[in-house]
Gaussian input, Z-matrix of N, CA and C with variables (Angstrom, degrees):
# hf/3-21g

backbone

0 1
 N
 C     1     B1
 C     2     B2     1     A1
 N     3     B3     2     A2     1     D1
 C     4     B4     3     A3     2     D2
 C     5     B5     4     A4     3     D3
 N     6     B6     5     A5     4     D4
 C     7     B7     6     A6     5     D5
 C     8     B8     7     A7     6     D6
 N     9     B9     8     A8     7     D7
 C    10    B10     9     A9     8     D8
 C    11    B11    10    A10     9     D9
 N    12    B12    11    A11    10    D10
 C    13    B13    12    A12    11    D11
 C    14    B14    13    A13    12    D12
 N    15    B15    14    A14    13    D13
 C    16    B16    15    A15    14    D14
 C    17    B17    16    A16    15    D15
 N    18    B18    17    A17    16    D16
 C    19    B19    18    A18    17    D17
 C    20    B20    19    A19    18    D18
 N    21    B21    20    A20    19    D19
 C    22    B22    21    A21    20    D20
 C    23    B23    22    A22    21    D21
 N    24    B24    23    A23    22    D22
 C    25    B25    24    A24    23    D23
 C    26    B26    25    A25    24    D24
 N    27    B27    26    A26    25    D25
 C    28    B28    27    A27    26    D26
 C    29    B29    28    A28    27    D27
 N    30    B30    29    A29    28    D28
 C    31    B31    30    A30    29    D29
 C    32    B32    31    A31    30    D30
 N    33    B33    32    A32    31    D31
 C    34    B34    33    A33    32    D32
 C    35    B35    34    A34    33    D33
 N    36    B36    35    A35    34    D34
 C    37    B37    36    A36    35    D35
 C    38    B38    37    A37    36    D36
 N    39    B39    38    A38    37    D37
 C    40    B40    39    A39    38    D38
 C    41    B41    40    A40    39    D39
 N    42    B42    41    A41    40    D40
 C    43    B43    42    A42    41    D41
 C    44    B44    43    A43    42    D42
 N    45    B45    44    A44    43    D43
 C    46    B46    45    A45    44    D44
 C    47    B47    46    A46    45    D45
 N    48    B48    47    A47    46    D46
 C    49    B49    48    A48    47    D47
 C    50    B50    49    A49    48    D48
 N    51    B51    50    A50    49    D49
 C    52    B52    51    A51    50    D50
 C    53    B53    52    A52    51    D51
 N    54    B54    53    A53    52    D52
 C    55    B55    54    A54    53    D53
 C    56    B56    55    A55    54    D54
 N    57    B57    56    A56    55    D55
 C    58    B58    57    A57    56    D56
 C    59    B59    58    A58    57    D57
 N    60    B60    59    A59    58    D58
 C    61    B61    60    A60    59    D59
 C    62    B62    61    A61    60    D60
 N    63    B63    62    A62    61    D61
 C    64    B64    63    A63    62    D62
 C    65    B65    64    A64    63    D63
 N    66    B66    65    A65    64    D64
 C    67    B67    66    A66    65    D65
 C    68    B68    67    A67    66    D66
 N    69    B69    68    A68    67    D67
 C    70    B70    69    A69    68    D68
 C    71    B71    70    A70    69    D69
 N    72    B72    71    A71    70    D70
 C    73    B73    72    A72    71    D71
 C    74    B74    73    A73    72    D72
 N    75    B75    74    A74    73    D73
 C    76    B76    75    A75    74    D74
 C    77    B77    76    A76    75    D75
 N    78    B78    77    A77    76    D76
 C    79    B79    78    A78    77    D77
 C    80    B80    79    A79    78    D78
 N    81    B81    80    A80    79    D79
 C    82    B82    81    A81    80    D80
 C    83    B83    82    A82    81    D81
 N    84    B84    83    A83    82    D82
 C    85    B85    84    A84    83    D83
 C    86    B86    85    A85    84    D84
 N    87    B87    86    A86    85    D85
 C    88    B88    87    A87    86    D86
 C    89    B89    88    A88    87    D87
 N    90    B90    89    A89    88    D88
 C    91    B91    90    A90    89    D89
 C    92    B92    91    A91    90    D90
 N    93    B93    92    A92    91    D91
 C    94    B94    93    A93    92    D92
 C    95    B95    94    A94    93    D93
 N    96    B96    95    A95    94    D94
 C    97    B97    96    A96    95    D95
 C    98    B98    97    A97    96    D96
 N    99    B99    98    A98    97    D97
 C   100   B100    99    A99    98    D98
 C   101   B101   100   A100    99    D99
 N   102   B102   101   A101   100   D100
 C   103   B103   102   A102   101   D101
 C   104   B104   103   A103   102   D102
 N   105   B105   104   A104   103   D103
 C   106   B106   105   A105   104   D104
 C   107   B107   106   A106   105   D105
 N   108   B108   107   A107   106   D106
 C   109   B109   108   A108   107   D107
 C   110   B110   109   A109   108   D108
 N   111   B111   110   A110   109   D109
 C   112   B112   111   A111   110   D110
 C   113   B113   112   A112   111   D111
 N   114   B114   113   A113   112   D112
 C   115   B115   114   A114   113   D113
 C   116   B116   115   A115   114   D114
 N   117   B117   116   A116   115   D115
 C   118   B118   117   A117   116   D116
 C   119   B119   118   A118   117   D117
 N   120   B120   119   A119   118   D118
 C   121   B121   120   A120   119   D119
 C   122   B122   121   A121   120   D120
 N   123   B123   122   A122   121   D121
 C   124   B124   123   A123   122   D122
 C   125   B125   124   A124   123   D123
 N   126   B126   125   A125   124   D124
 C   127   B127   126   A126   125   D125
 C   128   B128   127   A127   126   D126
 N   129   B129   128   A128   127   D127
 C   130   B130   129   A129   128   D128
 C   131   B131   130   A130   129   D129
 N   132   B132   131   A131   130   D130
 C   133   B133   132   A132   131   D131
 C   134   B134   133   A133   132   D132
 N   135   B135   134   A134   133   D133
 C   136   B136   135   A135   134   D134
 C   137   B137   136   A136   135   D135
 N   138   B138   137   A137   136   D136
 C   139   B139   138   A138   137   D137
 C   140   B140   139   A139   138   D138
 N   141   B141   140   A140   139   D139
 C   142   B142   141   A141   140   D140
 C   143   B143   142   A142   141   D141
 N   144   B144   143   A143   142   D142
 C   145   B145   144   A144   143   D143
 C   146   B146   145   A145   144   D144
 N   147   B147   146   A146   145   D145
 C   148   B148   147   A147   146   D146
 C   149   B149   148   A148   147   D147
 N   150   B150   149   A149   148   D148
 C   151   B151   150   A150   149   D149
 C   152   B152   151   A151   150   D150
 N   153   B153   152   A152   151   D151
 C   154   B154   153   A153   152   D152
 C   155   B155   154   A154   153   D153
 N   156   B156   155   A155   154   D154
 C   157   B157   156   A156   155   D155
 C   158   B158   157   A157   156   D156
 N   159   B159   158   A158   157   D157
 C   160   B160   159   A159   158   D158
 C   161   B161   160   A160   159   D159
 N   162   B162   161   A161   160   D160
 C   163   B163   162   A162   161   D161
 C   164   B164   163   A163   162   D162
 N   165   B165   164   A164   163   D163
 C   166   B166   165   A165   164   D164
 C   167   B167   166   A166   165   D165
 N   168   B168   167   A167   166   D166
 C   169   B169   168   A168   167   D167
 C   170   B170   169   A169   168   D168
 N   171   B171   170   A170   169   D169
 C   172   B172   171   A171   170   D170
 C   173   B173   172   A172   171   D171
 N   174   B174   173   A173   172   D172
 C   175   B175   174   A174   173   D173
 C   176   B176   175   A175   174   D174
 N   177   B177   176   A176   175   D175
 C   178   B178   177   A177   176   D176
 C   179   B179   178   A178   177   D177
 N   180   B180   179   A179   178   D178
 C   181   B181   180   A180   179   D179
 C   182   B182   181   A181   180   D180
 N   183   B183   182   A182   181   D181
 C   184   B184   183   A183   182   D182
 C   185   B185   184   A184   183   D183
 N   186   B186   185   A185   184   D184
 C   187   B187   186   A186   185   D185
 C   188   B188   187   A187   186   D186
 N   189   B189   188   A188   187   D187
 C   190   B190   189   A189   188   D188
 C   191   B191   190   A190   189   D189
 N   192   B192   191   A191   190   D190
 C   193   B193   192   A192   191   D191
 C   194   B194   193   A193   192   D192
 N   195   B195   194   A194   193   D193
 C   196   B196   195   A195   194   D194
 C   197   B197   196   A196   195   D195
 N   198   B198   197   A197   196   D196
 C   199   B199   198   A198   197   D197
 C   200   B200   199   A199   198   D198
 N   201   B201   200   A200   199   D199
 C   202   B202   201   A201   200   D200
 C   203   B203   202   A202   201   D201
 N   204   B204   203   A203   202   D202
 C   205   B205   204   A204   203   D203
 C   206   B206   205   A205   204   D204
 N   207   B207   206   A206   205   D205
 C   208   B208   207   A207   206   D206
 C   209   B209   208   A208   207   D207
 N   210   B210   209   A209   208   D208
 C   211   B211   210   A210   209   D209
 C   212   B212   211   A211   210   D210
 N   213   B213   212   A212   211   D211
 C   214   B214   213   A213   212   D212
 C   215   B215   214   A214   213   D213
 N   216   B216   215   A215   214   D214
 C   217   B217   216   A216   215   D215
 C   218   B218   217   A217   216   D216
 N   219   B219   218   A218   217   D217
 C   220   B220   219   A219   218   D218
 C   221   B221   220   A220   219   D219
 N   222   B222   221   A221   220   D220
 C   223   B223   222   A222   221   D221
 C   224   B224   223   A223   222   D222
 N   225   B225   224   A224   223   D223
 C   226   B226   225   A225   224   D224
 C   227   B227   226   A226   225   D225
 N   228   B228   227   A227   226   D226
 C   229   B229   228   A228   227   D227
 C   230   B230   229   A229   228   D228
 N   231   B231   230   A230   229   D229
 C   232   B232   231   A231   230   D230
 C   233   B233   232   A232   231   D231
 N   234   B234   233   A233   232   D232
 C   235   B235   234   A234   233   D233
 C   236   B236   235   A235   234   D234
 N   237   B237   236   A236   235   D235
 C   238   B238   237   A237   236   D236
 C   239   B239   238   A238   237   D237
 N   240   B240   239   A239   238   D238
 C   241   B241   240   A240   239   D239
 C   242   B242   241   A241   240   D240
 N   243   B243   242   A242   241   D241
 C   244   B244   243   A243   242   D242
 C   245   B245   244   A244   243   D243
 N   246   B246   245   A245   244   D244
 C   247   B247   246   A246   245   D245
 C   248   B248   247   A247   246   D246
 N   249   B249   248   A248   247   D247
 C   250   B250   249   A249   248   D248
 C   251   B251   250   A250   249   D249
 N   252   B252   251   A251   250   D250
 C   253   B253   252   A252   251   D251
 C   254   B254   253   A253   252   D252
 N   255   B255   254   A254   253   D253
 C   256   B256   255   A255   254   D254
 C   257   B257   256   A256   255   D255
 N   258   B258   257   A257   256   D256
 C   259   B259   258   A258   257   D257
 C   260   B260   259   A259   258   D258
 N   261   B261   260   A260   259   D259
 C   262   B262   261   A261   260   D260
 C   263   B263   262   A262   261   D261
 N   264   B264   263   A263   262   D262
 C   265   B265   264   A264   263   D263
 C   266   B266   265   A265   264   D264

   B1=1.4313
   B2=1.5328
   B3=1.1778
   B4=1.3942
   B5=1.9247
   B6=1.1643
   B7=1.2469
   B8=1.3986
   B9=1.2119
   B10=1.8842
   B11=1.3273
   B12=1.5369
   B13=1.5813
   B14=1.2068
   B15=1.2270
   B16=1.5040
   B17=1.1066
   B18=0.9572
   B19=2.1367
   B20=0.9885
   B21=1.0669
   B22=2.3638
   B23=1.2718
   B24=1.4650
   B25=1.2221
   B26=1.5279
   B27=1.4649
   B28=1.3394
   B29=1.7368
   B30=0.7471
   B31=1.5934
   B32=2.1461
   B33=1.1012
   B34=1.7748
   B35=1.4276
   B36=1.8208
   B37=1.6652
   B38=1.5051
   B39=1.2746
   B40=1.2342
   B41=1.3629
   B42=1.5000
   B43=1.5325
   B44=1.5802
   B45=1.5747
   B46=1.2873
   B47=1.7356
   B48=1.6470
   B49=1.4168
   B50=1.7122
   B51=1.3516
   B52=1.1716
   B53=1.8499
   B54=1.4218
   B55=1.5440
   B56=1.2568
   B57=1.7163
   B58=1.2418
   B59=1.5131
   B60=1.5946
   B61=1.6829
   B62=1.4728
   B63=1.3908
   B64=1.5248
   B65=1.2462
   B66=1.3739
   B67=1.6812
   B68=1.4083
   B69=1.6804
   B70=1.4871
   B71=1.3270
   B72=1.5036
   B73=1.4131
   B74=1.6473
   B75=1.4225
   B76=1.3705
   B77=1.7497
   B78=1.3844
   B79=1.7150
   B80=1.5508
   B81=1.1608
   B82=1.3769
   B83=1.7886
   B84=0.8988
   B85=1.6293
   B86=1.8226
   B87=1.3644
   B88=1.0924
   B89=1.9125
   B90=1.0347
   B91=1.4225
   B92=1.6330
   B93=1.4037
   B94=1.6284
   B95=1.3684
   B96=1.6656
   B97=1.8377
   B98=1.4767
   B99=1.4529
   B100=1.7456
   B101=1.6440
   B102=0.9661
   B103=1.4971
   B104=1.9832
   B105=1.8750
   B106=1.7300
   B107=0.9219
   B108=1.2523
   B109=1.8737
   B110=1.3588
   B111=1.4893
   B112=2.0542
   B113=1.5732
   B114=1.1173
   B115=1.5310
   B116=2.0205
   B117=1.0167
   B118=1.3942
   B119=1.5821
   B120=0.9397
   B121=1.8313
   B122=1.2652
   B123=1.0123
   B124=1.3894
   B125=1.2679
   B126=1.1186
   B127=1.5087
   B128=1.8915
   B129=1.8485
   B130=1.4633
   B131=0.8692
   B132=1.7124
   B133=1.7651
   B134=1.5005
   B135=1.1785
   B136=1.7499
   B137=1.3449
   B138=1.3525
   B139=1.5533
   B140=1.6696
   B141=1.6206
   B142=0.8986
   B143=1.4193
   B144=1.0672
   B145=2.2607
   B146=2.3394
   B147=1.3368
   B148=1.7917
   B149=0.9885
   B150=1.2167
   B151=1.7429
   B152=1.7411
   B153=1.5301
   B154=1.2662
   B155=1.5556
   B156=1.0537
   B157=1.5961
   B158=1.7899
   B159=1.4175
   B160=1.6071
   B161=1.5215
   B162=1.2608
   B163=1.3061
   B164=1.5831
   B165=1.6032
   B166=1.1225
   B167=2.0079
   B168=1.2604
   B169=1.5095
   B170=1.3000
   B171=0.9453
   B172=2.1462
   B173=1.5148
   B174=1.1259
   B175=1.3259
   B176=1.4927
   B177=1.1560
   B178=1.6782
   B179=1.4803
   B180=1.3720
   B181=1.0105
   B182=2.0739
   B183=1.0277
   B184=1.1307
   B185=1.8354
   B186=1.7500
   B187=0.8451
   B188=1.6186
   B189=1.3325
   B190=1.5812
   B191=1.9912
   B192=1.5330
   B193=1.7826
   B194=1.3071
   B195=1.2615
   B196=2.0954
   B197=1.8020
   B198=1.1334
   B199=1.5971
   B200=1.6252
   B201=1.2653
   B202=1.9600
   B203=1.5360
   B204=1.6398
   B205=1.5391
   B206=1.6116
   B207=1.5170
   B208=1.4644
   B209=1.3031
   B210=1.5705
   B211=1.7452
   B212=1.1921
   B213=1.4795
   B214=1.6925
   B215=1.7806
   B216=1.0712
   B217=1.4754
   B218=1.4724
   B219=1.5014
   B220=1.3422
   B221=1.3515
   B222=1.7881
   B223=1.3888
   B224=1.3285
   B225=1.2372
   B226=1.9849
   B227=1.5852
   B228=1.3436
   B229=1.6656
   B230=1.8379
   B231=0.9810
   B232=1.0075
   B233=1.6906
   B234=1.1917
   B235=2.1523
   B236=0.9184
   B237=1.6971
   B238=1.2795
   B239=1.8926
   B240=0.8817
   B241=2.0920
   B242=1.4972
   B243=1.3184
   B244=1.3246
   B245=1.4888
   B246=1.3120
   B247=1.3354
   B248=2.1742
   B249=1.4484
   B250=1.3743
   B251=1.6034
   B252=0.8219
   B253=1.8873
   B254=1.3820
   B255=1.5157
   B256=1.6019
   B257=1.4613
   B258=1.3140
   B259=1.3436
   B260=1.6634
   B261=1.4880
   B262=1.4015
   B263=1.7636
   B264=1.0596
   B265=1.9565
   B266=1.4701
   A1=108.77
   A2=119.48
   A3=132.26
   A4=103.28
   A5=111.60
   A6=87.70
   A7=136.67
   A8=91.33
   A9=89.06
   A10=129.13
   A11=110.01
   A12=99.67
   A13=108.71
   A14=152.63
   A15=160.27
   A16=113.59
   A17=112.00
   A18=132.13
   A19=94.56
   A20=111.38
   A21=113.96
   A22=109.18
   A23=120.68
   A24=130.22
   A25=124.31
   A26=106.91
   A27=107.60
   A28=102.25
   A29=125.91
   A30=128.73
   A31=69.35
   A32=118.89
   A33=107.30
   A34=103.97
   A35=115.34
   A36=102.07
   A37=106.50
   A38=137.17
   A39=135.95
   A40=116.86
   A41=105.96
   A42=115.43
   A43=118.22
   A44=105.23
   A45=109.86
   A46=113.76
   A47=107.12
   A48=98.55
   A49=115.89
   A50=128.79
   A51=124.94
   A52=82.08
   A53=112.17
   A54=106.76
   A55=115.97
   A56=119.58
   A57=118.04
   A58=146.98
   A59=84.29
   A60=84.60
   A61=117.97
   A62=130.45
   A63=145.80
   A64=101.59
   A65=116.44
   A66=129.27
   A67=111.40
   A68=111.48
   A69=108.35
   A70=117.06
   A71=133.42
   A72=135.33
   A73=115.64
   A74=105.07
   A75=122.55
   A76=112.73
   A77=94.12
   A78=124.05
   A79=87.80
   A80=169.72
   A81=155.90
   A82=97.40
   A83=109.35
   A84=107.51
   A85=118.99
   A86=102.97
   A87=106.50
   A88=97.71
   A89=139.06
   A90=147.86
   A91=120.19
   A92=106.20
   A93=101.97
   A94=89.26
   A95=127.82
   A96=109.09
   A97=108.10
   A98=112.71
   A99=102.23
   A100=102.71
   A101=115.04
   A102=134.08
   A103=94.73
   A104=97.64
   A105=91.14
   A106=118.91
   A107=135.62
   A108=126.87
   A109=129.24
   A110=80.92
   A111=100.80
   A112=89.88
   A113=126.44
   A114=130.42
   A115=86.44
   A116=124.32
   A117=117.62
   A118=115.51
   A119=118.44
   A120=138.79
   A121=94.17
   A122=149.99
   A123=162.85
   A124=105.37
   A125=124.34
   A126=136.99
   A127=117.07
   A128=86.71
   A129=111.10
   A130=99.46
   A131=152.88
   A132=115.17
   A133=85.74
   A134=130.40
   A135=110.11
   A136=102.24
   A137=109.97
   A138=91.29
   A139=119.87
   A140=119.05
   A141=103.90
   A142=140.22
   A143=119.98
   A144=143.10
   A145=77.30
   A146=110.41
   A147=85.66
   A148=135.87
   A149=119.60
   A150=129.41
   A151=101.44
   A152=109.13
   A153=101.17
   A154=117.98
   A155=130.42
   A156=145.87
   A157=87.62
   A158=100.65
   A159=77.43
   A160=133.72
   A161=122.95
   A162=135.56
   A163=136.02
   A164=97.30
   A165=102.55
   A166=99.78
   A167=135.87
   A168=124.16
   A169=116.23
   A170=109.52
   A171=100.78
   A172=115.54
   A173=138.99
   A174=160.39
   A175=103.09
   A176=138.24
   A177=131.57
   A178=79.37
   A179=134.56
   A180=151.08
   A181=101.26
   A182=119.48
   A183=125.21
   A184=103.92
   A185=110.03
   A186=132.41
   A187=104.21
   A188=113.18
   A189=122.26
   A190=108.84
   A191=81.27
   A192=100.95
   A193=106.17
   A194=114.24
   A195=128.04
   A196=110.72
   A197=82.88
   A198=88.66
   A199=124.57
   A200=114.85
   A201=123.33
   A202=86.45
   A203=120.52
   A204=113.60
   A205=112.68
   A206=112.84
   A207=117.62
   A208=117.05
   A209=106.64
   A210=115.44
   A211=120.24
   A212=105.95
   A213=115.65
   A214=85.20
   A215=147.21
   A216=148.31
   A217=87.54
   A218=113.21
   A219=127.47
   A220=125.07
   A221=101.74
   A222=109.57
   A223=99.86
   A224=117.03
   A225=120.57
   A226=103.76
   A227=106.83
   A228=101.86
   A229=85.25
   A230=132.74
   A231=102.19
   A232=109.01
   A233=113.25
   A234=101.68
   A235=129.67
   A236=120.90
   A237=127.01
   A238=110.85
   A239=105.08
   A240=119.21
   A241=83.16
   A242=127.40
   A243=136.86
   A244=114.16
   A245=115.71
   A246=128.71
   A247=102.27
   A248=106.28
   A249=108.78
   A250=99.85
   A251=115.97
   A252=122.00
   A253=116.34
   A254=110.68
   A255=114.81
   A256=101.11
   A257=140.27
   A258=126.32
   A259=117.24
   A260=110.35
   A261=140.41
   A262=92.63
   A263=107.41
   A264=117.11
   A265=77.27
   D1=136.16
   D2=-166.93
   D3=-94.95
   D4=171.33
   D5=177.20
   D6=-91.01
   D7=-15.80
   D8=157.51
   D9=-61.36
   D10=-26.03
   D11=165.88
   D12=-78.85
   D13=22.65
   D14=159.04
   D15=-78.95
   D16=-50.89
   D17=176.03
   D18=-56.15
   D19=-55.29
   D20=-162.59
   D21=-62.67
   D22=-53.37
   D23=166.21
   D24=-44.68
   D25=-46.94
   D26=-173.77
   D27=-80.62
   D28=-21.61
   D29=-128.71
   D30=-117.62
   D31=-21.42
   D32=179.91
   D33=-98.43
   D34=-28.44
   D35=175.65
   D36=-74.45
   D37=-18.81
   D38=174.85
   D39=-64.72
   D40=-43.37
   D41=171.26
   D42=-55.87
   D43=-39.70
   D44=-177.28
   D45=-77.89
   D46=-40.45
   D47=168.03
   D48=-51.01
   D49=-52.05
   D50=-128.84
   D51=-100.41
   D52=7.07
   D53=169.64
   D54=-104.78
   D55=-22.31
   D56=145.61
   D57=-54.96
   D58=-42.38
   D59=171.38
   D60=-88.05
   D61=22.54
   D62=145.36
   D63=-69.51
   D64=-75.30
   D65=-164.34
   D66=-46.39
   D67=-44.34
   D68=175.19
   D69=-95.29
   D70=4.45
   D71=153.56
   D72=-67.73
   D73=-28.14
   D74=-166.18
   D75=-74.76
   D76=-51.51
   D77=173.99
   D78=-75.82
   D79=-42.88
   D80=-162.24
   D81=-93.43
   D82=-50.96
   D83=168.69
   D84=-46.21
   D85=-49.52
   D86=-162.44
   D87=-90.69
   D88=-16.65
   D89=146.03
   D90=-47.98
   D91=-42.51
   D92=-172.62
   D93=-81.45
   D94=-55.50
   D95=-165.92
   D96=-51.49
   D97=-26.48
   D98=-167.62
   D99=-67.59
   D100=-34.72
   D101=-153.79
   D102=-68.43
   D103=-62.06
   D104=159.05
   D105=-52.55
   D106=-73.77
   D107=169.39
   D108=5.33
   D109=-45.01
   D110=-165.81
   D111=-90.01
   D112=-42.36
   D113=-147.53
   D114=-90.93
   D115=-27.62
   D116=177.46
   D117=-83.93
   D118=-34.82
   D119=150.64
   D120=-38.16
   D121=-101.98
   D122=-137.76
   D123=-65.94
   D124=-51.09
   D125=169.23
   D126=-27.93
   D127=-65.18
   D128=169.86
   D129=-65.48
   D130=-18.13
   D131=-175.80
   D132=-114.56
   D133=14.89
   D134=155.95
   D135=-87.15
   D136=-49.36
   D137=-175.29
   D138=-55.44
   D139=-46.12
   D140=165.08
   D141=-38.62
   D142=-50.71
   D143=178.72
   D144=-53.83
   D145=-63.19
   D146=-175.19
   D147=-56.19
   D148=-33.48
   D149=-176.94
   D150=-79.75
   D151=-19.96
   D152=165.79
   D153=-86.17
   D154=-15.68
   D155=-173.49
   D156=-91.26
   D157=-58.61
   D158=179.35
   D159=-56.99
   D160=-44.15
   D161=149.13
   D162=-27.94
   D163=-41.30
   D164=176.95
   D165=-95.63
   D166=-21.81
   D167=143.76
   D168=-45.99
   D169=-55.37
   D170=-176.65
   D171=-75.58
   D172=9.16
   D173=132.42
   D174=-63.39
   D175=-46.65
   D176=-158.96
   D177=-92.33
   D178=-75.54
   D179=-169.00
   D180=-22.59
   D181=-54.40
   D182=-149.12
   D183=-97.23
   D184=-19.99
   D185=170.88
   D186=-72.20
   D187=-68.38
   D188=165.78
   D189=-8.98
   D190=-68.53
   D191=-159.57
   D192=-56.47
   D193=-34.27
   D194=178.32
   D195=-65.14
   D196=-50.91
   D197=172.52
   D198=-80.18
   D199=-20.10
   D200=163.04
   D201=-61.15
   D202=-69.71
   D203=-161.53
   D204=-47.68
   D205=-39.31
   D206=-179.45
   D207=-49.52
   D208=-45.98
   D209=-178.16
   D210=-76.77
   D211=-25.57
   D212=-172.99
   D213=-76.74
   D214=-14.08
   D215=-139.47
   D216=-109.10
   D217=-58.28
   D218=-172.89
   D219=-53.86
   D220=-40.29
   D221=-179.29
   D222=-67.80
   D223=-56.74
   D224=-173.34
   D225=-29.36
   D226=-39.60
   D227=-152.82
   D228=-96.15
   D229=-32.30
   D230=-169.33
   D231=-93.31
   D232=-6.96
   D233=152.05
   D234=-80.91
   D235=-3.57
   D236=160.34
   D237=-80.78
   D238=-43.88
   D239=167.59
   D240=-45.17
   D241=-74.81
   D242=-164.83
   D243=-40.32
   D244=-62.00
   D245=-166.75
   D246=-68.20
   D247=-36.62
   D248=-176.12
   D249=-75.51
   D250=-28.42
   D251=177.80
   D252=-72.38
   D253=-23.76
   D254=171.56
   D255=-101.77
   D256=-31.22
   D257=163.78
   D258=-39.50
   D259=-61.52
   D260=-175.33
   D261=-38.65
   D262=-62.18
   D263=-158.12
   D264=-55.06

């Protein structure tokens, strides 16, 4: 081989490197945005699942407080039952 076929050779693996490392910069580029994509998706349905967990706490929460008043209601009436039941004896 003379030396111009040296050049050609070299001068085409260079071509071929420097078209690979496009192709796989390109495919690594286009992998990491998908990857945010995915990772921003997910984000939004955690937050969503909390504001629903929260929602569904301030619902229990408020339920809680109705039913303390019910019992606190219950006890009243039943030391008054109490108190007429020790009059009675």
């Amino acid at each position: 081989m003379n030396e111009h076929e040296w050049q050609e050779v070299i001068g085409t693996i260079g071509i071929f490197v420097l078209l690979i490392t496009v192709v796989l910069t390109v495919i690594w580029q286009v992998g990491a945005s998908r990857r945010a994509r995915l990772q921003l998706a997910r984000e939004g349905e955690y937050q969503r699942i909390a504001e629903a967990a929260i929602a569904g706490q301030r619902t229990i929460e408020q339920q809680l407080a109705q039913i303390g008043g019910q019992v606190a209601d219950l006890q009243g009436r039943t030391d008054k039952i109490e108190r007429v039941l020790k009059d009675v004896e």
